[in-house]
N, C-alpha and C positions, 0 to 999 in steps of 0.2 A: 509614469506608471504609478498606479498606487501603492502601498505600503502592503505586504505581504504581514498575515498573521494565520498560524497556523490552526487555530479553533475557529476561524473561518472556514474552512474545507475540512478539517479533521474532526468528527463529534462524535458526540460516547456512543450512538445507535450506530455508528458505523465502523465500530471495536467490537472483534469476535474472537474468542476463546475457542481451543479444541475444534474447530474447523474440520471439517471430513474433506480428505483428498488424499490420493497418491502419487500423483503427479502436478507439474505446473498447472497445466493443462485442465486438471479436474480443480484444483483448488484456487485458479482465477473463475470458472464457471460457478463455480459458490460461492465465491465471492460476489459477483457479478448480481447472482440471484438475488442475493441479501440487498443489494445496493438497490435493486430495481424500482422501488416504490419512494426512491430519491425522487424530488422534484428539478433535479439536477441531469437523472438521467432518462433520456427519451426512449431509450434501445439497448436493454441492459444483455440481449442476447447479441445483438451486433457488435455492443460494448466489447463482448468478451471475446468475441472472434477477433474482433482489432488486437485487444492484449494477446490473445494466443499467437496469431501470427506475428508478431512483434516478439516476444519471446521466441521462437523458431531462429527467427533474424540473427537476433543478437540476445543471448539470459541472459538476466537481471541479477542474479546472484551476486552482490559485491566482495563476500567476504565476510567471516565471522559467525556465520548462519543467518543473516542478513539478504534479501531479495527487494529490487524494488521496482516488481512489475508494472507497466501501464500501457495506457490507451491512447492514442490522438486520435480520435475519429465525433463526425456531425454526430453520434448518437449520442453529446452528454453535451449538456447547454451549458452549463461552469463547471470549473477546477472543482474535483471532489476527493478527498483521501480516506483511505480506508486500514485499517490495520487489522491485521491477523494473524495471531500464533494456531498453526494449524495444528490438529489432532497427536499427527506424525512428521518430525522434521520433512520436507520436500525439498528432491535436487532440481535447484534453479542455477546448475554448470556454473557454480562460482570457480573464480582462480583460484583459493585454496582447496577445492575438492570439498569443503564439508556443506551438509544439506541447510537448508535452510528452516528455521523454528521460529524468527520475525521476518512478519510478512509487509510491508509499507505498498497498497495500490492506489494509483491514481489514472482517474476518470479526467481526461484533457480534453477540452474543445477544440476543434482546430484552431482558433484564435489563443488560446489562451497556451503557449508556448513559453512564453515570458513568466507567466505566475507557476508553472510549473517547474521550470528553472529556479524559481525560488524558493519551491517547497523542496526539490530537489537538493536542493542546497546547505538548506534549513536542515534538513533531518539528518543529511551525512555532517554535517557540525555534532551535530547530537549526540549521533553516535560513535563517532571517533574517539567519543572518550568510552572506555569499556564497562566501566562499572551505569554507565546509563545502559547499553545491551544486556548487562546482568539484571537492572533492575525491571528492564522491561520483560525478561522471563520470568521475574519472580514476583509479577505482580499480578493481585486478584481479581482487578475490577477495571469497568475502565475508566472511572476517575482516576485509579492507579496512574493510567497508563497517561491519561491527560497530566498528570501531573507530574508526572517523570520525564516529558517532552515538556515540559513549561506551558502545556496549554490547558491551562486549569480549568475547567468547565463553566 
């Protein structure tokens, strides 16, 4: 397997600010929109159906205000990640009950299971420690935000 790096799949055009949505549901579908003109993704409306019914399944809410929605479906050719502090925190049924205000989505090939698992990975490191969740609320750009996950642009 190759070496996982996260400015590989995660880049500044695909960091969004104030995101409009009130539910999962509405704020993977804008998400989804945003991402559509990826050369990454083939079927950015299939895309989103996959993540919605996959959230149905099982939310993504980990904890902290943290969600981290995705896709495994043919409509995205490679691992692609996406971040979003949406407009208004949004309940993605995490086990502490609180909504969620960072958003981490990822666009899965069906092959690419393994590089997923390691951005999966990769980001819950990250964030385990709380002053990097702090800083990714309180940051303005998304160079910010690239750089507060170590993935400098």
């Amino acid at each position: 397997m190759k070496s996982f790096h996260l400015p590989d799949v995660l880049r500044r055009e695909n960091i969004f600010f104030d995101l409009p949505g009130t539910t999962s549901s509405e704020l993977i579908r804008n998400i989804a929109a945003k991402l559509a003109e990826c050369d990454e993704i083939r079927d950015a409306d299939k895309m989103a159906l996959a993540a919605i019914e996959r959230e149905e399944e099982l939310p993504t809410g980990i904890e902290s205000g943290i969600a981290l929605p995705h896709a495994r479906t043919d409509a995205v050719r490679k691992l692609l990640c996406a971040f979003a502090r949406p407009a208004n925190p949004i309940n993605f049924e995490s086990p502490d009950g609180k909504p969620c205000d960072l958003v981490f989505f990822a666009a899965v090939p069906t092959d690419g299971v393994d590089d997923y698992l390691h951005l999966t990975a990769s980001l819950i490191r990250k964030l385990h420690h709380t002053d990097v969740a702090d800083q990714l609320r309180n940051a303005n750009s998304a160079d910010d935000i690239l750089k507060v996950l170590g993935a400098k642009s």
